[in-house]
C-alpha positions as CSV (number, residue, x, y, z in Angstrom):
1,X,16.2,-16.0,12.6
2,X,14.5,-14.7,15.8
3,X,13.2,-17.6,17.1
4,X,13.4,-16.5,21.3
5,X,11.6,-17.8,24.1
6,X,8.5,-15.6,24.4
7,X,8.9,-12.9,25.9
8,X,8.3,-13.0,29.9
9,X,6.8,-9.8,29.9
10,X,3.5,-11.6,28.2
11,X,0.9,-12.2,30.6
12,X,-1.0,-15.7,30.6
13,X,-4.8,-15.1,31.0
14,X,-5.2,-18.9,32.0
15,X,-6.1,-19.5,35.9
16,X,-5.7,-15.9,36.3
17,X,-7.6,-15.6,39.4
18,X,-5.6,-18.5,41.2
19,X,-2.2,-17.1,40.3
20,X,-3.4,-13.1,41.7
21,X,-4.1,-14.9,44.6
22,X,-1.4,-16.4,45.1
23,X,0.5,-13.2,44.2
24,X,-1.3,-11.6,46.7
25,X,-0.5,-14.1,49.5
26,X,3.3,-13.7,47.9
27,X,3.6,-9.7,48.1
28,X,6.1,-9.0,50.2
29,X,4.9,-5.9,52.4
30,X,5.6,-3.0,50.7
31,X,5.4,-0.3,52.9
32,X,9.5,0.3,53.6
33,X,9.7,1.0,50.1
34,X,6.6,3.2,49.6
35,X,8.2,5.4,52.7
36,X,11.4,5.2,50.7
37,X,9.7,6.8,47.4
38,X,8.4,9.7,49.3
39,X,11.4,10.0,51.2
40,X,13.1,10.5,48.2
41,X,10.0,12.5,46.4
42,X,10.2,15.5,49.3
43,X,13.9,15.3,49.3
44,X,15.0,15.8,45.8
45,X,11.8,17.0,43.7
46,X,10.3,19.7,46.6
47,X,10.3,22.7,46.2
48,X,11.1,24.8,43.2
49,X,15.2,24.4,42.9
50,X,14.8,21.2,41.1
51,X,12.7,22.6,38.2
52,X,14.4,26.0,38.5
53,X,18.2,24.4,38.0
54,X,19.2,24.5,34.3
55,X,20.1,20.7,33.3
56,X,23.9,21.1,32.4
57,X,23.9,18.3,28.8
58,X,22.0,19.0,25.9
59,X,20.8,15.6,25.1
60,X,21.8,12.1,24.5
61,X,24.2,12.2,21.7
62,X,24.7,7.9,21.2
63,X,23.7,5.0,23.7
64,X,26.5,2.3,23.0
65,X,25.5,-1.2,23.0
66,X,27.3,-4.2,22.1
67,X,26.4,-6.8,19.9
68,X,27.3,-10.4,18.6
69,X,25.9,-9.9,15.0
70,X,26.1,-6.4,13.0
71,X,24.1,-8.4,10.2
72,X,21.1,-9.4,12.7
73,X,21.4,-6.3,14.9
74,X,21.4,-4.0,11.6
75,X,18.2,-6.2,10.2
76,X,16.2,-5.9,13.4
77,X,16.5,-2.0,13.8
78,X,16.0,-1.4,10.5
79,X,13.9,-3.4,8.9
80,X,11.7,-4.4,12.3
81,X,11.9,-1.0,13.9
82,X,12.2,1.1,10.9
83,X,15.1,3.2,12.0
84,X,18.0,4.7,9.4
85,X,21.3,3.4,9.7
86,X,23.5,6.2,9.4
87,X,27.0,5.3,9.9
88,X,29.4,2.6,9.7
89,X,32.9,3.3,10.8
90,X,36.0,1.4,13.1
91,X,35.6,1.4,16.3
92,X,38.7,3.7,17.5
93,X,39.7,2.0,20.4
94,X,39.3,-1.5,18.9
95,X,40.6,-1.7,15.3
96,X,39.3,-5.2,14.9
97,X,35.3,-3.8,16.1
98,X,33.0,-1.9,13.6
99,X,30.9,1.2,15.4
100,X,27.3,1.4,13.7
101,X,24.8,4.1,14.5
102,X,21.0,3.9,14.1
103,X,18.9,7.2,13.8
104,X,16.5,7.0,16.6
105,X,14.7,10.2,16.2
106,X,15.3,14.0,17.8
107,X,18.9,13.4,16.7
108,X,20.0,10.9,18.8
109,X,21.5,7.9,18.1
110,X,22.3,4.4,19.2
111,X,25.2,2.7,18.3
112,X,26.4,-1.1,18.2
113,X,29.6,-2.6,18.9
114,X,30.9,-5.6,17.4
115,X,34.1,-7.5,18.9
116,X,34.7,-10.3,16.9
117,X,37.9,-11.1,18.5
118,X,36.5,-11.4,22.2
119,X,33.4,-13.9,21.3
120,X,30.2,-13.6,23.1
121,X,30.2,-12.6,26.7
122,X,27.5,-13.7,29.5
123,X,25.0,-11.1,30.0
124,X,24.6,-10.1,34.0
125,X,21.4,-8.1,35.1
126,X,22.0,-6.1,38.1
127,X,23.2,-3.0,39.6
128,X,25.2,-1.2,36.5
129,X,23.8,-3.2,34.0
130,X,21.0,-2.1,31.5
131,X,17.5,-2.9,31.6
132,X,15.7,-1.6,29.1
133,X,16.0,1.0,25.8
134,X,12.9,3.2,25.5
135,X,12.0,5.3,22.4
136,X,9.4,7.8,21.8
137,X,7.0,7.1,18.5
138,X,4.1,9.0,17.6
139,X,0.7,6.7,17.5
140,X,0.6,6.5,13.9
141,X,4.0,5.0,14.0
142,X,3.4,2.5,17.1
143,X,0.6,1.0,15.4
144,X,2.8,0.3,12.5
145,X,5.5,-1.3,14.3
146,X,2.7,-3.4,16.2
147,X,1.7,-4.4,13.0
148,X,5.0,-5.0,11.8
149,X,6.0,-7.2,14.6
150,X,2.4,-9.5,14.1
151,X,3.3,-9.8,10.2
152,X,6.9,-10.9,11.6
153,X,5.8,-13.4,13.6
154,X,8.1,-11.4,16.6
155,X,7.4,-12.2,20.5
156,X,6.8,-9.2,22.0
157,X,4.6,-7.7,25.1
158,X,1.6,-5.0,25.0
159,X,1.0,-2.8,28.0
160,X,-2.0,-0.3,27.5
161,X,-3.4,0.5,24.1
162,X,-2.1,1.2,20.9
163,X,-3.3,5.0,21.3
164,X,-1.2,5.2,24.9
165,X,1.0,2.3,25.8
166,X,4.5,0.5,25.2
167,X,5.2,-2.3,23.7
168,X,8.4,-4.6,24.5
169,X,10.4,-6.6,22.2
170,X,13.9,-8.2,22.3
171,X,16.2,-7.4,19.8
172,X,18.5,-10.6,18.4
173,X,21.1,-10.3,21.9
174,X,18.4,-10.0,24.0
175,X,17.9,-6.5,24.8
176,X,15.1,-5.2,25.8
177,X,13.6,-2.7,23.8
178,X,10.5,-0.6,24.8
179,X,8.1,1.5,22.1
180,X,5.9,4.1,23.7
181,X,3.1,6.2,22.6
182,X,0.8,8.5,24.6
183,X,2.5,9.3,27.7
């Protein structure tokens, strides 16, 4: 059922010195953008008004995300990631589209989309697109999930350790979806 590419956030230990050279002799000269990050540092996080000013939402209620397959997409969050599915109800602006919501913790949720009528679409990364969903799990939890996704034979990509790290997997329309523990 989830038989992706692997995922090109794994990291290929073979000829690992010849390929950081050549990354090396690649790296564009980052200095413009290292002036632009402190540019932006001292402009918008000096100084005490940033911490001082009250954030004016309470949370994140939903993320909305649209998917090709309620049965897959419902499978992969619940039985992969272990979250609750928690409602099921028509989308109200699209009568032919089912809205689902997954529990994802600190009660917030993330929904699906379905649009059966409109078929698939291309997926473009780039400005106002998504990259990535991260969620919060306690270590305890993350080293379940890793073990989860080795016992499901599921591509995914470690970055640290198990006791402070993320791991990334792609759920069945390709999003990415980050796990983090420790930070």
């Amino acid at each position: 059922m989830w038989s992706k590419e692997p995922l090109s956030l794994d990291v290929d230990t073979r000829g690992a010195e010849e390929e950081e050279s050549k990354r090396r002799r690649a790296m564009p000269d980052l200095s413009f953008y290292q002036t632009r990050r402190a540019e932006l540092k001292a402009r918008y996080l000096s100084g005490s008004e940033s911490a001082a000013q009250p954030t004016s939402t309470g949370g994140v209620d939903h993320l909305a995300l649209i998917c090709s397959d309620l049965d897959a997409t419902i499978h992969f969050y619940t039985q992969v990631l272990g979250m609750r599915l928690t409602r099921i109800v028509q989308n109200r602006d699209e009568p032919t589209s089912t809205h689902i919501f997954l529990d994802m913790g600190g009660g917030n949720q993330l929904a699906f989309f379905d649009f059966p009528e409109k078929g698939p679409a291309r997926t473009v990364r780039g400005v106002g697109s998504m990259h990535h969903v991260a969620l919060k799990a306690q270590p305890e939890q993350f080293r379940a999930l890793l073990a989860a996704l080795q016992e499901k034979h599921m591509p995914y990509s470690l970055h640290g350790t198990p006791e402070s790290g993320s791991v990334y997997v792609r759920d069945p329309d390709d999003i990415l979806v980050e796990i983090t523990t420790g930070y």
